[in-house]
C-alpha positions in Angstrom: -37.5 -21.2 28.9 -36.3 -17.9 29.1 -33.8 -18.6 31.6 -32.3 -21.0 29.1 -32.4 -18.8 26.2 -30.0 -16.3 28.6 -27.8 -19.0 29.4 -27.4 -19.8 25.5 -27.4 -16.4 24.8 -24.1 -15.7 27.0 -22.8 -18.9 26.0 -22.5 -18.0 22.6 -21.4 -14.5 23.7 -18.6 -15.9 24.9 -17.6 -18.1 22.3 -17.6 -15.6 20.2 -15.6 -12.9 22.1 -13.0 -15.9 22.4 -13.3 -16.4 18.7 -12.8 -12.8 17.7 -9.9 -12.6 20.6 -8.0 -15.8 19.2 -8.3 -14.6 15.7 -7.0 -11.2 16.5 -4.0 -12.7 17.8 -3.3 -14.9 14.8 -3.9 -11.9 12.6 -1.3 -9.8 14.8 1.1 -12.8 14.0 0.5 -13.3 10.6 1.1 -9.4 10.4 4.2 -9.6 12.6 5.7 -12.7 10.5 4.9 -11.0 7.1 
């Protein structure tokens, strides 16, 4: 049980670390364009 909770846990680590990454990018384009 545990083990799975760590995999989640990184899981959604990740996601969000992608998340955050991809909308920094977008925001650096918005910024550039504006």
């Amino acid at each position: 049980m545990s083990l799975e909770s760590d995999v989640y846990v990184k899981d959604t680590s990740n996601y969000l670390q992608k998340l955050i990454f991809t909308y920094n990018i977008a925001n650096n384009i918005i910024t550039t364009y504006n």
